[in-house]
Every structure is written in C-alpha cells, then in structure tokens.
Kinemage of the C-alpha trace (Angstrom):
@kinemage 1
@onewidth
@group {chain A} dominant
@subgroup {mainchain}
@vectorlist {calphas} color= white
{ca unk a 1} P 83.842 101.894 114.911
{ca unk a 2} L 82.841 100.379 111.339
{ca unk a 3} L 84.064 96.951 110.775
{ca unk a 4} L 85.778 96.193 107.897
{ca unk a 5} L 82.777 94.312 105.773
{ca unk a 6} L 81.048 97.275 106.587
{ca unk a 7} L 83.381 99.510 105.088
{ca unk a 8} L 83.555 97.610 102.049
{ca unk a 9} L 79.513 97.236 101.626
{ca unk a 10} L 79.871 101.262 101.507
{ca unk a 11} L 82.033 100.768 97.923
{ca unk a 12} L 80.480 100.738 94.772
{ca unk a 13} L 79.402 97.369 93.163
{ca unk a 14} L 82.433 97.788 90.706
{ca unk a 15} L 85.007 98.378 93.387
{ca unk a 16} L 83.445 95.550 95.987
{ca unk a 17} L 83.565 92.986 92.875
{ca unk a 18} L 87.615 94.067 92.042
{ca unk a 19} L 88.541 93.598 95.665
{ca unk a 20} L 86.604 90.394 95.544
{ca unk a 21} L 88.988 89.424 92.993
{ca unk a 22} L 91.905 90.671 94.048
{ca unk a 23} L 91.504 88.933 97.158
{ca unk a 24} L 91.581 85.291 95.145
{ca unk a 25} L 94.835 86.525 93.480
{ca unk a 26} L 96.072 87.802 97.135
{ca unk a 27} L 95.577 84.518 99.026
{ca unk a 28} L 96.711 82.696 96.256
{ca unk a 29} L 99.852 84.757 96.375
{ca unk a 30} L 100.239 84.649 100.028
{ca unk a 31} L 100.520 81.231 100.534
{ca unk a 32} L 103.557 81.168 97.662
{ca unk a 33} L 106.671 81.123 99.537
{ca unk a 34} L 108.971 84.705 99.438
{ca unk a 35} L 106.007 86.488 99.026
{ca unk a 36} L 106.422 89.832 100.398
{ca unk a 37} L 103.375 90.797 101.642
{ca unk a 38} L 103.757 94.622 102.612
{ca unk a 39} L 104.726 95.143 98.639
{ca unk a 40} L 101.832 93.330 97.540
{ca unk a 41} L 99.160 95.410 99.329
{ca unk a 42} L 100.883 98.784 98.224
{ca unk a 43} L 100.704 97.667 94.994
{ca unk a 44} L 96.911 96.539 95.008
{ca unk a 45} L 96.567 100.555 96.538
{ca unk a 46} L 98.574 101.795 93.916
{ca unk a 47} L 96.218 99.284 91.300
{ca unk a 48} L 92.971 100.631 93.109
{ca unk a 49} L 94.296 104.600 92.473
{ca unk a 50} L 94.953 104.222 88.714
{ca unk a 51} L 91.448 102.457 88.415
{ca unk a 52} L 90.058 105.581 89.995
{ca unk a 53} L 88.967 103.902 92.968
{ca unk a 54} L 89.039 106.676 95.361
{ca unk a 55} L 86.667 105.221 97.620
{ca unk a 56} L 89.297 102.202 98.378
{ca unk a 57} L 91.490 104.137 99.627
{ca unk a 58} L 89.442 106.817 101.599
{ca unk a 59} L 87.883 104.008 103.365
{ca unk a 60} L 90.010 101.578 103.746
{ca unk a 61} L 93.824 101.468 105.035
{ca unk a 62} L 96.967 99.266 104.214
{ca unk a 63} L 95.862 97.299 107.315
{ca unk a 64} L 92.435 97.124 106.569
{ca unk a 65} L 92.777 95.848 103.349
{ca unk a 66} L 95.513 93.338 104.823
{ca unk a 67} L 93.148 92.039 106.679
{ca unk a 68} L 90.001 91.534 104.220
{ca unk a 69} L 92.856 89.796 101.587
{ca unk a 70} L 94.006 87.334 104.672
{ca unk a 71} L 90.351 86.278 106.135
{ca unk a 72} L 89.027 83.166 104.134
C-alpha cells in the first residue's frame, strides 16, 4: 500500500508544486470558521481537472487529498 507522500512524489513537478500551494490556501481556509470542508476538496478536484491534472486524480482520492491538505 503506497502512502500518500509517495503518491504525490509520483506527480509531475508542476502538479506536486500546485498541490503544495493549494495546501497553504487549504489550511488557511480550514481553520476559518463555517468552512465546509467536503466542498472545498471537490472543488480543488474539480480545479486539478480543468488544469489537466489527470494524474491528481488517478492517484489520489477525496480522502487522500483530505488528508495531505490537513497534515502540517
């Protein structure tokens, strides 16, 4: 079973550097109050899809990526 960082080391350099910095804006976001989180990470898919960043979402899931945005 792949880990998660290990999954993301498989992305391109562009797509690894995008999550990078969608995680600042995530756990920025997070700790806002009313924030729903659920939304946020199918919109950060939906982002990733019209970037053409296939690879995001063939190896990574909703709760995958949950997880990456949460861990400091």
């Amino acid at each position: 079973m792949q880990t998660i960082n290990s999954k993301i080391s498989q992305l391109p350099k562009e797509q690894k550097e995008w999550l990078l910095s969608i995680k600042n804006i995530y756990q920025t976001a997070f700790y806002a109050n009313g924030i729903n989180t659920k939304d946020l990470i199918s919109t950060i898919e939906l982002k990733a899809k019209e970037k053409g960043y296939s690879e995001i979402g063939l190896l990574l899931d909703a709760d995958d990526l949950f997880k990456f945005f949460k861990n400091q």
